[in-house]
N, C-alpha and C positions, 0 to 999 in steps of 0.2 A: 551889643551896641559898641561902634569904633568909638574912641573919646575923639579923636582927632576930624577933622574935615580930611577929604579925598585931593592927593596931592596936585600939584600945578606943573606944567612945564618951567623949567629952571631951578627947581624946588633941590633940597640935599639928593633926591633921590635920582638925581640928574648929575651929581656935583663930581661924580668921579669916583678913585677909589679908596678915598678917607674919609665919605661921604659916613661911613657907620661909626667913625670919631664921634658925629656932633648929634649922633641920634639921641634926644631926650629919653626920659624915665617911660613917659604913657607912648613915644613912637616904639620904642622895646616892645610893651605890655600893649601896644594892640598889632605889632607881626608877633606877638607869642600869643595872641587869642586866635588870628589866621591860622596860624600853622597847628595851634588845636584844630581847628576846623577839617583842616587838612589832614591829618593824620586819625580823625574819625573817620574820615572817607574814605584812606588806605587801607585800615584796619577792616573794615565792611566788606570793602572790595577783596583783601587775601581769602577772607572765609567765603566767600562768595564763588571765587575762580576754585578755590580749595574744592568745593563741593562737586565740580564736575572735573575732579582726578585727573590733574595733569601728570602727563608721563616723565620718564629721563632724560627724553630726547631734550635737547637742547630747541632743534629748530619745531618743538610743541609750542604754540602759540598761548597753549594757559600754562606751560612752563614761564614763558617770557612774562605772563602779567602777573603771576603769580610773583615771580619775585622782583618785577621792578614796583609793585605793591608793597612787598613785604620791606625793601629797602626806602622806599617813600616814607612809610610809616616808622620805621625808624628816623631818619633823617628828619622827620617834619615834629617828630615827638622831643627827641632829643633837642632840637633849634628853640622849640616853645621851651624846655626845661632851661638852659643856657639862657636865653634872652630873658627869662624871665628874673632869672638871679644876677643876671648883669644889671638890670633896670634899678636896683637899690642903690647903686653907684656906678653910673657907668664912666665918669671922672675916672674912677680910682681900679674898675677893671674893663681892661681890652677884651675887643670882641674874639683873641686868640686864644684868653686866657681858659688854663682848665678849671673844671668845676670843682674840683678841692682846692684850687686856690683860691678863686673864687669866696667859696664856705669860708676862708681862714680870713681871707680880703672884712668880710661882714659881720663877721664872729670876733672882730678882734677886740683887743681891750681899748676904751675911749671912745668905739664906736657908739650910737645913740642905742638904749636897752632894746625897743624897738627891731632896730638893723637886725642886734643880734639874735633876736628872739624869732626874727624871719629866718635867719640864716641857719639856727637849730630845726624848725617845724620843712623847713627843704630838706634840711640834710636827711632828718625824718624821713619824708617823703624820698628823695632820693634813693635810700638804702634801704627803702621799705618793700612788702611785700616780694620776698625772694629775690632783690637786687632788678629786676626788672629793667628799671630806667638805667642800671648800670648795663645792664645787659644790652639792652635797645643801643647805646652809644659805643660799646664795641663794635655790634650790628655795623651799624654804620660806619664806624671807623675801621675796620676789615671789608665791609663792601668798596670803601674810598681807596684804600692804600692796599690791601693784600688781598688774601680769598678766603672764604668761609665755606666748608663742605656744607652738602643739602641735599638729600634723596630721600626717594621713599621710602617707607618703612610698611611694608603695606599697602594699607589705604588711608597709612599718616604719611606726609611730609616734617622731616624731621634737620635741624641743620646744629654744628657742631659751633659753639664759637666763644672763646677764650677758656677753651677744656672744658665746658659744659654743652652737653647734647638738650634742647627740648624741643618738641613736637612745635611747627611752624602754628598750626592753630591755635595750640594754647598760647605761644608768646603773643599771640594778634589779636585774643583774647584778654589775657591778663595785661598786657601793656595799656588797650586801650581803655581797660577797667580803672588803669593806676594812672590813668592821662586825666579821671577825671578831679579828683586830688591835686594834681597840676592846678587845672582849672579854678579850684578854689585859693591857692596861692596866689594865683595872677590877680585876682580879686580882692586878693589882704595886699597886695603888691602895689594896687593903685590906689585902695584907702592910707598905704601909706605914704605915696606921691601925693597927691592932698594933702593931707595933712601937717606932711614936711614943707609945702608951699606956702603954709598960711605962715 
């Protein structure tokens, strides 16, 4: 369920490009429950093309969905992770900032126990199960600015990325295992938008 109503012509979402300045705590927390959504569907779709063994070739057409899949799912994983840690304050951090600034931004001292106790059960989650979500935002961050090898191994697909090799279907696996953990953050994330309202 969106908390929000379905936006209007003229709305921020219209407003230009400073327009993610003035995005509220629950606008954050429901495009980071989308891009969960989203990044369910990429994850389904990698294993899915994966199954009928795309080749090297580049001009293979389940080469192509295979990995504009596998970089969706990164990109849509990592944006729900982000949005979702910015929504505790987004006053205090930009939609540029990195996510261990972020952590230190919510963690600090004077913040409410609350903040900080989200900001440890993320970090948690974050650098949880074999780095994953860190992994996922390399992913993406090598798909956006550099390159990341990816070939078969087999009849695995396997891609190389920040000196670590793992098999595409387990990361599309295990990611979308640890997206749902996300999920319940986004959840403790709006009880604490409420709660901070009243």
């Amino acid at each position: 369920m969106d908390l929000l109503p379905p936006r209007r012509a003229g709305t921020v979402n219209d407003a230009g490009p400073n327009a993610i300045e003035r995005m509220t705590r629950l606008e954050l927390l429901d495009s980071a429950r989308h891009k969960l959504r989203l990044a369910g569907y990429h994850a389904a779709a990698v294993l899915r093309v994966l199954e009928q063994q795309p080749t090297e070739d580049l001009d293979d057409a389940r080469r192509i969905e295979m990995e504009a899949h596998l970089e969706g799912l990164a990109y849509t994983g990592t944006a729900a992770a982000e949005k979702t840690l910015r929504s505790i304050d987004p006053e205090a951090m930009s939609d540029q900032m990195p996510i261990q600034q972020m952590l230190r931004t919510v963690k600090a001292d004077g913040r409410p126990d609350e903040e900080g106790n989200f900001g440890r059960a993320f970090e948690h989650w974050w650098f949880g199960e074999g780095q994953v979500a860190w992994f996922a935002r390399e992913l993406r961050n090598d798909a956006a600015h550099r390159v990341y090898e990816k070939a078969p191994d087999g009849p695995l697909w396997r891609m190389e990325i920040a000196d670590r090799t793992i098999a595409v279907a387990d990361f599309a696996e295990g990611y979308s295992s640890h997206l749902a953990g996300l999920a319940d953050l986004v959840e403790r994330a709006v009880q604490l938008a409420f709660a901070q309202r009243r």
